[in-house]
DRENMARDREN-605660 format. One record per residue (C-alpha): residue number from 1; residue in one letter; x, y, z. Coordinates in steps of 0.5 Angstrom, whole numbers, plus 500, padded with zeros to 3 digits. Layout:
BEGIN
+-----+---------+-----+-----+-----+
| num | residuo |   u |   v |   w |
+-----+---------+-----+-----+-----+
| NUM |       a |   X |   Y |   Z |
...
+-----+---------+-----+-----+-----+
This chain:
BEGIN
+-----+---------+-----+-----+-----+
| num | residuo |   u |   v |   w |
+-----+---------+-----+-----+-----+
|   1 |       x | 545 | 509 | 503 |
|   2 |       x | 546 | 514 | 497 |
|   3 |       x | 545 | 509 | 492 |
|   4 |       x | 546 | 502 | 490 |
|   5 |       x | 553 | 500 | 489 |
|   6 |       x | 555 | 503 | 497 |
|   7 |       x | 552 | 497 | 500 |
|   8 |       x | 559 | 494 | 497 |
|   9 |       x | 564 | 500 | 497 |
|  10 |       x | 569 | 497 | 504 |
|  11 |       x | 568 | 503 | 508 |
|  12 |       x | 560 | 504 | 506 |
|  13 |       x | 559 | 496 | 506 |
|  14 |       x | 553 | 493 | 510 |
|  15 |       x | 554 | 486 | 511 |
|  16 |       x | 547 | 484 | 511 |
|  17 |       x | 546 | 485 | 504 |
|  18 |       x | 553 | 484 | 501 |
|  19 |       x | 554 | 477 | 504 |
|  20 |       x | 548 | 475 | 501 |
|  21 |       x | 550 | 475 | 494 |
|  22 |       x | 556 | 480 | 490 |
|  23 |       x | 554 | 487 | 487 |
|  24 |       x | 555 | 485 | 480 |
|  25 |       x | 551 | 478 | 482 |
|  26 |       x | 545 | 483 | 484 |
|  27 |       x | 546 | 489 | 479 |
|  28 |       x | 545 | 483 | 474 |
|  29 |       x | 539 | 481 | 476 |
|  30 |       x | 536 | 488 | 476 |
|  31 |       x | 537 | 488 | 469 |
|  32 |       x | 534 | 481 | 468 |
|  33 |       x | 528 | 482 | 472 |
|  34 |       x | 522 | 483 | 466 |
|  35 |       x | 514 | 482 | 467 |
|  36 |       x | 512 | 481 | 460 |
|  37 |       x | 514 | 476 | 454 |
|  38 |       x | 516 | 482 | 449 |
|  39 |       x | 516 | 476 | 443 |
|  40 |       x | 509 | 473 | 445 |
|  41 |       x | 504 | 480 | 446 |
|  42 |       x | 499 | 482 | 441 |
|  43 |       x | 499 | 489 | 438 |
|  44 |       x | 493 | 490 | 441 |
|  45 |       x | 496 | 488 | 448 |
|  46 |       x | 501 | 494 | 445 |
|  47 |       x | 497 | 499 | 445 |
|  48 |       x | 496 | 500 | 452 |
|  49 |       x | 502 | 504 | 456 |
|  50 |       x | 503 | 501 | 460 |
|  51 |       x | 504 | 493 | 457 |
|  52 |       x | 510 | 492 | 460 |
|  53 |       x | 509 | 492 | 467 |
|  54 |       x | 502 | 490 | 466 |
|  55 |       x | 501 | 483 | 468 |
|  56 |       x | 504 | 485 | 475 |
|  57 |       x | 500 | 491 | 477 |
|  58 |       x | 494 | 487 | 475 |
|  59 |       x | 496 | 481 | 480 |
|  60 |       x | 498 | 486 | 485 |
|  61 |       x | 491 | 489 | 485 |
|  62 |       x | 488 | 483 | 485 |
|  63 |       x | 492 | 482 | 491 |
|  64 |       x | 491 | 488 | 494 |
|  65 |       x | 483 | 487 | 493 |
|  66 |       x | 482 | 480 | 497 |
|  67 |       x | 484 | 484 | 504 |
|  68 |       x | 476 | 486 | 506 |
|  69 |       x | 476 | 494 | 506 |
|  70 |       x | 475 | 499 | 511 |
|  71 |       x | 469 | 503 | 512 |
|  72 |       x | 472 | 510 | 510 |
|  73 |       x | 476 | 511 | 503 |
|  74 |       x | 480 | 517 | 501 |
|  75 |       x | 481 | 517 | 493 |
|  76 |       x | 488 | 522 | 491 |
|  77 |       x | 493 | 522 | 486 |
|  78 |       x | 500 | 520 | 488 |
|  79 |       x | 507 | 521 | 485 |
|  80 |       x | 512 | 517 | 483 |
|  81 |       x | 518 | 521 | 482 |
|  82 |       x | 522 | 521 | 476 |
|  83 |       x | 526 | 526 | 471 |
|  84 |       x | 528 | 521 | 466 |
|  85 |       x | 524 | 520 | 459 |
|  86 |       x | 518 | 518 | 458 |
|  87 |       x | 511 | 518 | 455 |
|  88 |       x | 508 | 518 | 461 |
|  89 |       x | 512 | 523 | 466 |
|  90 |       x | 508 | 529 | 468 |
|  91 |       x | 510 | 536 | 471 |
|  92 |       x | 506 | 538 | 478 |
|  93 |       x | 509 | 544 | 481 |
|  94 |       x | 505 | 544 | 487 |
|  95 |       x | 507 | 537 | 489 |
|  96 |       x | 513 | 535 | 493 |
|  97 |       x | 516 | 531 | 487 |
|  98 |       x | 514 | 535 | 481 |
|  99 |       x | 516 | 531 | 475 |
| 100 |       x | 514 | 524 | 477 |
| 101 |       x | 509 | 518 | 474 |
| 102 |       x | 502 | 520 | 477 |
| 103 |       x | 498 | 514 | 479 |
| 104 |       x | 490 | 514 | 483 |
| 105 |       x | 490 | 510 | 489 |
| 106 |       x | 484 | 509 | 494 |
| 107 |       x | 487 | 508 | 501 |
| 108 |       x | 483 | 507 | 508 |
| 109 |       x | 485 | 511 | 514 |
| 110 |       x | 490 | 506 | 517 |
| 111 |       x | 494 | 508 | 509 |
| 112 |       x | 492 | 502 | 506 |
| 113 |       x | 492 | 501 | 499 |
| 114 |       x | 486 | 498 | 496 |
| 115 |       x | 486 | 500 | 489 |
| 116 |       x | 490 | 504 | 484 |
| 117 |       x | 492 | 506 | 477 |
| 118 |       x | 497 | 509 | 473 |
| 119 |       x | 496 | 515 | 470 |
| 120 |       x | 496 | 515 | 462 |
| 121 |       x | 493 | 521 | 460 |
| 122 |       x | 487 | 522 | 455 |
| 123 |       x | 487 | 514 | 454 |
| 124 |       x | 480 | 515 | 449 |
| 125 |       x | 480 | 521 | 445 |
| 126 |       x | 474 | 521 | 442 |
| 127 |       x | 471 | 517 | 446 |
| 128 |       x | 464 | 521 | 448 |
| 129 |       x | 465 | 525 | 455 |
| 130 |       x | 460 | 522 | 461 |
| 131 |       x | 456 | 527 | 466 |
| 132 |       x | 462 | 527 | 471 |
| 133 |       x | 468 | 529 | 467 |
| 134 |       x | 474 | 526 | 466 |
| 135 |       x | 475 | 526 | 474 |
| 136 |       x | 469 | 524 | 475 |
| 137 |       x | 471 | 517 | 471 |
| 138 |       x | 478 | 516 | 476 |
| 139 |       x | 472 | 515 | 482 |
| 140 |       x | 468 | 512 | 478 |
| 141 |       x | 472 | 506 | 476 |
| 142 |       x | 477 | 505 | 482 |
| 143 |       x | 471 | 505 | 486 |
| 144 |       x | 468 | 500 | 482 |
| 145 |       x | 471 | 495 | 486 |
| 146 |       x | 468 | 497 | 492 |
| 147 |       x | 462 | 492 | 494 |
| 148 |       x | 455 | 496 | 493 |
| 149 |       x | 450 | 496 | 499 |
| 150 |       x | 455 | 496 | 504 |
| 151 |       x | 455 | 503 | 507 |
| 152 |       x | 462 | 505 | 505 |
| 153 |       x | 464 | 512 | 504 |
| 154 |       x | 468 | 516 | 499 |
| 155 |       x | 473 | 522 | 500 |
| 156 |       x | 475 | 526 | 495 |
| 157 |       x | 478 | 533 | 493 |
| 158 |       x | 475 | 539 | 489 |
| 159 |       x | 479 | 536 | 483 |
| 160 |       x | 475 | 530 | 483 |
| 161 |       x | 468 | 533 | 486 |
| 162 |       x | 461 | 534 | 481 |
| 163 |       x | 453 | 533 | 482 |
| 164 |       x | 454 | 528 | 478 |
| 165 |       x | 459 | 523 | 481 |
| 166 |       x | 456 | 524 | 488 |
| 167 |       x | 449 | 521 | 484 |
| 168 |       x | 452 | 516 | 481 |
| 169 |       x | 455 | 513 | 487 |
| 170 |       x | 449 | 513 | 491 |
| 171 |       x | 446 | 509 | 485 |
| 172 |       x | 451 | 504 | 489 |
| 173 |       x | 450 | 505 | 495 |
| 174 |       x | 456 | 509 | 497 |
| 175 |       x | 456 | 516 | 501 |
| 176 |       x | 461 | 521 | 498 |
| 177 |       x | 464 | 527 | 501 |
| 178 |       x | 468 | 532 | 497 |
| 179 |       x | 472 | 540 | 496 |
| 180 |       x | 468 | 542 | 490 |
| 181 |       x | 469 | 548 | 486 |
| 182 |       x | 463 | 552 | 485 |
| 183 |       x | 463 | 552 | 478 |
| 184 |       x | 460 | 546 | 478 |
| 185 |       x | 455 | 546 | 482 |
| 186 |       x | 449 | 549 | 478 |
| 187 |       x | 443 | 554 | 481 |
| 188 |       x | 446 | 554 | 487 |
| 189 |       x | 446 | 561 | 491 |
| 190 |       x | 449 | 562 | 497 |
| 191 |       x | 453 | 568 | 501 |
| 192 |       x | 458 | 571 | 497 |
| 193 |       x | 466 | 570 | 501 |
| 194 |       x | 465 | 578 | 502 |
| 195 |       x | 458 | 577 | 506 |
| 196 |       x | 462 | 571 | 510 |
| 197 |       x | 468 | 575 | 513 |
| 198 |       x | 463 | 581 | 514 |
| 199 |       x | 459 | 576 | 518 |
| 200 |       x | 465 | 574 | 522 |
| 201 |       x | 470 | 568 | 522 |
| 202 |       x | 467 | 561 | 523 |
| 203 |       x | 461 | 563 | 519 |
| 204 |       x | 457 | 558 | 515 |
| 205 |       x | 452 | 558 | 510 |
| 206 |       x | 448 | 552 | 507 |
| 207 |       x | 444 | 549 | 502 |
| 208 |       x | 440 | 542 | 501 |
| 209 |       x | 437 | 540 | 494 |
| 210 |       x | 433 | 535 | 492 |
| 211 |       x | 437 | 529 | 492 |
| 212 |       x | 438 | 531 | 499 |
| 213 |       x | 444 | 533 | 497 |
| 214 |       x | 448 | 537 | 501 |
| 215 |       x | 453 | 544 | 499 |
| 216 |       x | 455 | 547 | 506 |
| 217 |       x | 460 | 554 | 505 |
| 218 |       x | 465 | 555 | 512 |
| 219 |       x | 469 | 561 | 512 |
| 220 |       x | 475 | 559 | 516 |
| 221 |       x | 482 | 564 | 513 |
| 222 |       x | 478 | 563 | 507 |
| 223 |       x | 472 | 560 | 505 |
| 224 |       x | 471 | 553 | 504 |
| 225 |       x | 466 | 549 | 500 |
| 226 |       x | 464 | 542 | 501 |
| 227 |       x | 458 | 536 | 498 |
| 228 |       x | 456 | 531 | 502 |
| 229 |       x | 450 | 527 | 501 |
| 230 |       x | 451 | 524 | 508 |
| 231 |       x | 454 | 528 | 513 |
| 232 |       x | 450 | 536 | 514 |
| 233 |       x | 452 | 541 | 519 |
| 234 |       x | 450 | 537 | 525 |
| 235 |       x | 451 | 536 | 530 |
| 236 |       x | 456 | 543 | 530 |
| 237 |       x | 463 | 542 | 534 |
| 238 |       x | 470 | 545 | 536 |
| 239 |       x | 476 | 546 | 534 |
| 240 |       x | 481 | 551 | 538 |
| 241 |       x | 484 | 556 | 533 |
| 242 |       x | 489 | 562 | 535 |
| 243 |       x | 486 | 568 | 535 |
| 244 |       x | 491 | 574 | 533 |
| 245 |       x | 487 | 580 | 536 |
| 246 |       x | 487 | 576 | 544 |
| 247 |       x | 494 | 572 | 543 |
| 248 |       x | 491 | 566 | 545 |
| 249 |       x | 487 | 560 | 543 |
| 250 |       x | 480 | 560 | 543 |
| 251 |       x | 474 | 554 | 542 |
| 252 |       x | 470 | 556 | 535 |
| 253 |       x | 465 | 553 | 531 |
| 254 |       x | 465 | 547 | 526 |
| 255 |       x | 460 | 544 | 522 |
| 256 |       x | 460 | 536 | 523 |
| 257 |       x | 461 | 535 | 516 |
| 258 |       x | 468 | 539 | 516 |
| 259 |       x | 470 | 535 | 522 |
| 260 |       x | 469 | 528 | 518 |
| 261 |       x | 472 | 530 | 511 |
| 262 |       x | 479 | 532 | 515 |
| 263 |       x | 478 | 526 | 520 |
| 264 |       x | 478 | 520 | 513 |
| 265 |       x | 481 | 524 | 507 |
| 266 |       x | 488 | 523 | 509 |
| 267 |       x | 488 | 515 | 507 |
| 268 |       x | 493 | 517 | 501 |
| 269 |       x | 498 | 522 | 505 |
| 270 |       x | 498 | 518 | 509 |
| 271 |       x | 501 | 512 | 505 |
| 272 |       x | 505 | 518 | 501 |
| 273 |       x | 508 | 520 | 507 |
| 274 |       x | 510 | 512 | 509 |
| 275 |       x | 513 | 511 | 503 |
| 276 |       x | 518 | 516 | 503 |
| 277 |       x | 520 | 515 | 510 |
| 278 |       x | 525 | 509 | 509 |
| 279 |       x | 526 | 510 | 502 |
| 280 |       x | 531 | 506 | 497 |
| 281 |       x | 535 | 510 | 493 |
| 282 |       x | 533 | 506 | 486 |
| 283 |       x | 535 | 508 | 478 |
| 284 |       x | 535 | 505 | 472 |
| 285 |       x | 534 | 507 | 465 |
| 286 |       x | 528 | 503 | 463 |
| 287 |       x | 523 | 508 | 466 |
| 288 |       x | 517 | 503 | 468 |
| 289 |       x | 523 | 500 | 473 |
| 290 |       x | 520 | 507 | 478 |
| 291 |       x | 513 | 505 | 478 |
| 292 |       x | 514 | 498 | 480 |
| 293 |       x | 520 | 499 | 486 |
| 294 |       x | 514 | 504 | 488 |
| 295 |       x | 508 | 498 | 487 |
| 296 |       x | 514 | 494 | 491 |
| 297 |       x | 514 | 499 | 497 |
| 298 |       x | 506 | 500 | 497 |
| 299 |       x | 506 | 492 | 498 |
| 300 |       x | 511 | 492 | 503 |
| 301 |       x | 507 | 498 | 507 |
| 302 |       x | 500 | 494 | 505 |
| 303 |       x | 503 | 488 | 509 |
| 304 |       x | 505 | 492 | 515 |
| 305 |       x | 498 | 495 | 515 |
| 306 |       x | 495 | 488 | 516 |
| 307 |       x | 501 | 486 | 521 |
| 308 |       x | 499 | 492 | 525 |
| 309 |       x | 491 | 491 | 525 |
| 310 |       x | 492 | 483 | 528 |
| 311 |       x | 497 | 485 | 533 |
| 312 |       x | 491 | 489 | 535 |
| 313 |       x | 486 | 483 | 536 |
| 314 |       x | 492 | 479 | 540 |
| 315 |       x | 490 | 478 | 547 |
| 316 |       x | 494 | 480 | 551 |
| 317 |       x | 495 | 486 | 547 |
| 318 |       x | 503 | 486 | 544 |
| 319 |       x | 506 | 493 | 541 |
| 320 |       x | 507 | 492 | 534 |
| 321 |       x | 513 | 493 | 530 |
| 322 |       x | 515 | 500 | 527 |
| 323 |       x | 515 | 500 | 520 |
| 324 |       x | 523 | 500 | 520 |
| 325 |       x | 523 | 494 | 524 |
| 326 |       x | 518 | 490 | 520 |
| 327 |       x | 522 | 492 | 514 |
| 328 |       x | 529 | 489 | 516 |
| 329 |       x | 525 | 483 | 518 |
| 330 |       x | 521 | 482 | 511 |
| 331 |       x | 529 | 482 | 509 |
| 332 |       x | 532 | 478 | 513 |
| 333 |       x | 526 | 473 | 512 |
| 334 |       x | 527 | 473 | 505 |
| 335 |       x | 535 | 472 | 504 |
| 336 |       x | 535 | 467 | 510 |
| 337 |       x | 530 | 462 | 508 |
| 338 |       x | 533 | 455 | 506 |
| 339 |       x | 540 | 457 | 509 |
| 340 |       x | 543 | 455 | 516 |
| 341 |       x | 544 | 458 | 521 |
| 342 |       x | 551 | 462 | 522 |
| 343 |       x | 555 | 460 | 528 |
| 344 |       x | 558 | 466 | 532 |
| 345 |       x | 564 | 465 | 536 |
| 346 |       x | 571 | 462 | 536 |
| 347 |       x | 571 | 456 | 531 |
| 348 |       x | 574 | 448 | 534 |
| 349 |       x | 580 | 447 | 532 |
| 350 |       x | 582 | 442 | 526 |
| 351 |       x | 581 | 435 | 527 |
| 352 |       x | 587 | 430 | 525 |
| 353 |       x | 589 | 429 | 518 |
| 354 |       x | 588 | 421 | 519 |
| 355 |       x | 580 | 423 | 522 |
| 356 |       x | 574 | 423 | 518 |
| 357 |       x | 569 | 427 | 520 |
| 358 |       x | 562 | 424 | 519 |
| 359 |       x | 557 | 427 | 514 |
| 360 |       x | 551 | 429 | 517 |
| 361 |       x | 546 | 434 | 514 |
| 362 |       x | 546 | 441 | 517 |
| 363 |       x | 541 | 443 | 521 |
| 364 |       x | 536 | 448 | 518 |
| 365 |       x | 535 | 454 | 522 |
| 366 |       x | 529 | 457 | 518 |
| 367 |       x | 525 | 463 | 520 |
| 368 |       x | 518 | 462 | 523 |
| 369 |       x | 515 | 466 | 519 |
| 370 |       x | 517 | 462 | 513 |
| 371 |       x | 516 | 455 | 517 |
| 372 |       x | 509 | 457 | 519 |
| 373 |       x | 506 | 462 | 512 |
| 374 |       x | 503 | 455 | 509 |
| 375 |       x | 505 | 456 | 502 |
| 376 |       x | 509 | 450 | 498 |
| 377 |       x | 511 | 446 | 504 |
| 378 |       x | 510 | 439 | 500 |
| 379 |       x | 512 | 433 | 504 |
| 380 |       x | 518 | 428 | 499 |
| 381 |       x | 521 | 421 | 500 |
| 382 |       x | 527 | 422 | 502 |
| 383 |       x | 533 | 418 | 505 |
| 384 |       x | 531 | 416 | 513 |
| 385 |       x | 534 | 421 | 519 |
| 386 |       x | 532 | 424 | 525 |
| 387 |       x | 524 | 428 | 525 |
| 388 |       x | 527 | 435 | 528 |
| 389 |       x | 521 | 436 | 531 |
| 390 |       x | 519 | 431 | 536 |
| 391 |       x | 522 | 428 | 542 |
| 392 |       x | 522 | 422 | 542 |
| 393 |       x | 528 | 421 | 537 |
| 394 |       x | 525 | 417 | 532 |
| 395 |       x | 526 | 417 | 525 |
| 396 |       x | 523 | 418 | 518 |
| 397 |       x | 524 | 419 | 511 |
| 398 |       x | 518 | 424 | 510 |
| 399 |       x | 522 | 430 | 508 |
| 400 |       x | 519 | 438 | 508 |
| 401 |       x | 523 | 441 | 501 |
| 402 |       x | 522 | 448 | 503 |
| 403 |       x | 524 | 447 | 510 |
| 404 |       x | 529 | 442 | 508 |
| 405 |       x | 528 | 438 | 514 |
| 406 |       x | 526 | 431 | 516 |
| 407 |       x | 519 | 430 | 519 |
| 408 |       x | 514 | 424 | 521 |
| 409 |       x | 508 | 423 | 518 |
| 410 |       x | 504 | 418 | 519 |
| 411 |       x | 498 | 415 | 524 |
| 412 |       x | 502 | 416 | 531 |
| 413 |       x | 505 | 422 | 530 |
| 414 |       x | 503 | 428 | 525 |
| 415 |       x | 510 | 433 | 526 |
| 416 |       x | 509 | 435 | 520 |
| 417 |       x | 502 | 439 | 521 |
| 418 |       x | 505 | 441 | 528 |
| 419 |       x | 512 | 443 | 525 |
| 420 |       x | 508 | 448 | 520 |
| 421 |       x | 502 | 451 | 525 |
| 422 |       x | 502 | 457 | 526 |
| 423 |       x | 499 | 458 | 533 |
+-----+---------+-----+-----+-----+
């Protein structure tokens, strides 16, 4: 929809979303949502940026680093688009979304996001700038996360590579790979651009010091530079290329560490390209409002991610949803949890006046992704009625709250477990 207000409109209107509450219903409490008591923060709380939206960035990264990391992890910036006022919006002209909130993230292969952090530029002036530089401290702190010793790897662009970084890493015991900028490589002589090309396309030239640290230069259009401190040129492969002078492609050489750095440097895009996908159309004039909708999205693709990968462990093994899919069923999930089930079809015709129907309890349809989530599902003593599990039609005044169902619990029959399990 082109905004928020279309869900409602009679011609736009979609009744997933308007016979759940009213528009002003909604719009009312998007106004009210806040993540910070503003009467009970210290000035020193204050003094962060980002304080508003702190507490729920923290608990989402807390969230976030409970999943056990994958083995590969690519480090980039990703933007948040936004063009209103603020004191942390930035202007990349060579981004997609050039006027935006920037935020670093460390994501897997699959796009999961594992670590982030919003961008609030010289954070401490005159604080004393370490041997990485400043691109260097964003690795080093959002990688911090990453348990040592575990043979984890770190992917990165020229923006964050240096000598240094990779040292620090190796101290911890996680591999680096990276673009790097010659100028930060000191005493390191190797074949000029110009020497490349006359050697001809897909030449190489490399160099190891004395970390065992390696700086390898491959002349593809142009050349290009990478550090590794694990992967060298071998074993060399393949990659097909179009030749301009045979009109064909042909199978040229590649050295192993380019390979591997394009196999797991996309994590980030990845999720980039995730986002934007099934994007929601969101304003409002409180500018922290933009990062939180784009944390909400990120968990909502996080959580697919998750889905995807126990899909894969199932036998037999089943297709998992599109992410389109399993967005609408999040939705539906959430709206209707707690609600009975609508009837379709005709209804009955009114009974007479003289009679009284009795009062019965609705049944409660309730999603099985709720009934089996194992969160909050605490048994009441509630008025004795039918159990809807079991069969036997016996009666029972234990009572699921969240459920809204009676269920027996007692020394012959545990419906109550058995209702909640997930099998």
């Amino acid at each position: 929809m082109p905004n928020v207000r279309a869900y409602w409109e009679m011609e736009t209107k979609h009744p997933t979303v308007c016979d759940v509450m009213s528009r002003d219903r909604f719009l009312k409490l998007l106004t009210l949502i806040h993540f910070q008591d503003n009467l009970n923060v210290s000035d020193d709380a204050k003094k962060d940026k980002l304080w508003k939206l702190r507490p729920w960035l923290q608990n989402l990264g807390e969230q976030f680093l409970c999943i056990p990391p994958e083995e590969c992890h690519a480090v980039d910036e990703m933007m948040v688009p936004f063009k209103g006022k603020s004191h942390l919006h930035v202007y990349m002209p060579a981004k997609p979304h050039k006027w935006g909130f920037k935020m670093w993230g460390r994501a897997g292969q699959s796009g999961f996001l594992y670590d982030f952090d919003v961008c609030q530029g010289a954070e401490n002036p005159d604080k004393e700038r370490s041997d990485v530089g400043v691109s260097g401290d964003v690795v080093l702190k959002i990688t911090s996360t990453l348990p040592a010793g575990k043979n984890h790897k770190v992917f990165a662009d020229n923006y964050f590579t240096s000598v240094p970084l990779v040292e620090h890493l190796k101290e911890r015991g996680i591999h680096y790979i990276g673009t790097v900028r010659m100028n930060r490589v000191k005493d390191c002589n190797m074949m000029d651009e110009k020497d490349l090309k006359k050697k001809g396309r897909w030449s190489m030239d490399f160099r190891v010091n004395q970390d065992n640290n390696i700086i390898v230069r491959w002349f593809d259009n142009k050349a290009v530079n990478l550090l590794s401190s694990f992967v060298g040129i071998e074993p060399v492969g393949n990659v097909k290329r179009w030749d301009r002078k045979s009109k064909t492609h042909i199978m040229v050489p590649r050295p192993a560490i380019v390979e591997t750095y394009n196999k797991f440097m996309g994590g980030v895009d990845l999720l980039d390209m995730l986002c934007a996908l099934y994007k929601f159309s969101f304003k409002s004039r409180r500018w922290y409002m933009y990062i939180w909708w784009h944390t909400v999205t990120v968990a909502v693709i996080n959580a697919w991610n998750l889905y995807r990968r126990d899909q894969k462990k199932l036998e037999p093994r089943m297709k998992p949803m599109t992410l389109r899919r399993y967005q609408a069923s999040v939705g539906t999930s959430l709206t209707s949890a707690g609600k009975g089930k609508i009837k379709c079809g005709r209804p009955l015709s009114s009974p007479e006046p003289d009679a009284t129907p009795p009062r019965k309890r609705p049944n409660s349809s309730v999603p099985p992704d709720v009934r089996k989530d194992g969160i909050d599902h605490f048994p009441t003593w509630e008025t004795r009625q039918r159990c809807k599990h079991c069969t036997g039609n016996h009666f029972s005044h234990v009572y699921c709250g969240k459920c809204k169902v009676h269920l027996c619990l007692n020394k012959d029959r545990n419906c109550f477990f058995a209702y909640h399990k997930a099998k």
